[in-house]
N, C-alpha and C positions, 0 to 999 in steps of 0.2 A: 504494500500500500504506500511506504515512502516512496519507493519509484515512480511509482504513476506521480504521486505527490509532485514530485523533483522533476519530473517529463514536463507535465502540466504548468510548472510554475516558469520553467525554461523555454517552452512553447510562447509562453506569454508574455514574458519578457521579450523574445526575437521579434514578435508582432509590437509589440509597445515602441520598440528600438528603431523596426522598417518607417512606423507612419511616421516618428521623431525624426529621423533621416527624410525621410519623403518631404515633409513639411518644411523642411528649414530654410533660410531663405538664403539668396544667392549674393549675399553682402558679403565682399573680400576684403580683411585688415589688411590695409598698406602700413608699409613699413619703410624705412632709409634702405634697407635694402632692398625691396621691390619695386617702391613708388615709380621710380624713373623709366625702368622696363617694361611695367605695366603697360603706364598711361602713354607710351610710346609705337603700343602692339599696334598693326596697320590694322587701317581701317575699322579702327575700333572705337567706340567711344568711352570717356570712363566720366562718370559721375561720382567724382568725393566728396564726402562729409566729412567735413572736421572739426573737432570736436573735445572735449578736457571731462573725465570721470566728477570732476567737481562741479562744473558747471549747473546750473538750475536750469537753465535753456534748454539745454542739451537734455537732462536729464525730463524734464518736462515733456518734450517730444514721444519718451515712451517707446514704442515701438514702430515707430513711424519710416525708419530708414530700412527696418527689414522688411516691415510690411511693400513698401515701395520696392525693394529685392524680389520679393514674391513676385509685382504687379508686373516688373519687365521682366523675369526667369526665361520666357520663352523668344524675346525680340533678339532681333541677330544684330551682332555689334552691338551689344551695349552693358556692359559689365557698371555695376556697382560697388564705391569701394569705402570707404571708412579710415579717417589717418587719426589715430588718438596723441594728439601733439604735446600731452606729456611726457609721451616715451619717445617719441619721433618730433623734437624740436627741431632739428634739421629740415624736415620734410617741411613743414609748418611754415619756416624760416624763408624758405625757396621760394614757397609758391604766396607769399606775400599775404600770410592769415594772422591777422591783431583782434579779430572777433567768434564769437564762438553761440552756433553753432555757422560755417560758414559753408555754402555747397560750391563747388566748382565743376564745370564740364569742362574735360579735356580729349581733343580726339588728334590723332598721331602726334600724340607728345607735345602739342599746344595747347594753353588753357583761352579756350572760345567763349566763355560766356561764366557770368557768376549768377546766380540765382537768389532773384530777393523778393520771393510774391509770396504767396499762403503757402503755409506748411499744413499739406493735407497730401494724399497719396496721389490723387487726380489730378493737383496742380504740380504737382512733380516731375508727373510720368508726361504730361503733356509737354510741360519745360523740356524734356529731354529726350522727347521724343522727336520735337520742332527744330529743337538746337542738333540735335546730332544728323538731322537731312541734312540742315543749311550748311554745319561742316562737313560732311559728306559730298555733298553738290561741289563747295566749294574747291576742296584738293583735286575733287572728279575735273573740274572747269579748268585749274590752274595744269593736272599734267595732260591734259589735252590739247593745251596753248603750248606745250612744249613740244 
């Protein structure tokens, strides 16, 4: 009877584990040593948050940058990423952030546009969804003149 116990309880756990992993959302911690290579990848767009564990702003938003990870998980080109500038003051440093929480779009390793409308998931996804065309078009326009 322990076995089936111990079957049963490990059954449940692997299914608790899958929808956990299923569910998660597709926000990537940048780091001093990622940041650059990331937001570099062609043709790619990236969308950071950055951000300070102490913060009240930050902290206030809640779940609002994963849930936004969920809303684009399936758009092609466009990764969501996260710099916590306590530990990555460097990265911080670079890309010019004195306020917190602050968003930036970056597409082939250029920062194109900063984000400063409603913090809600729909005006987000929209933000970056418009901005990452118009950078898109844009390089698309520029090596075709070449």
């Amino acid at each position: 009877m322990k076995f089936v116990r111990e079957c049963v309880f490990l059954i449940f756990m692997i299914v608790v584990s899958s929808l956990i992993t299923s569910t998660a959302s597709e926000v990537i911690t940048l780091t001093p040593d990622t940041f650059s290579d990331k937001v570099k990848e062609k043709d790619t767009a990236w969308f950071v948050q950055f951000c300070v564990p102490w913060c009240k702003h930050c902290k206030k938003l809640g779940s609002l940058w994963e849930d936004l990870g969920k809303a684009v998980e399936g758009e092609d080109e466009i990764e969501i990423g996260q710099v916590d500038c306590s530990t990555s003051k460097s990265v911080c440093t670079k890309v010019d952030i004195h306020s917190y929480p602050t968003y930036k779009l970056f597409y082939d390793g250029e920062e194109v546009a900063k984000y400063q409308g409603k913090r809600d998931v729909e005006s987000l996804k929209a933000f970056v969804l418009d901005e990452a065309e118009k950078a898109a078009a844009k390089v698309h326009e520029i090596d075709s003149d070449l």
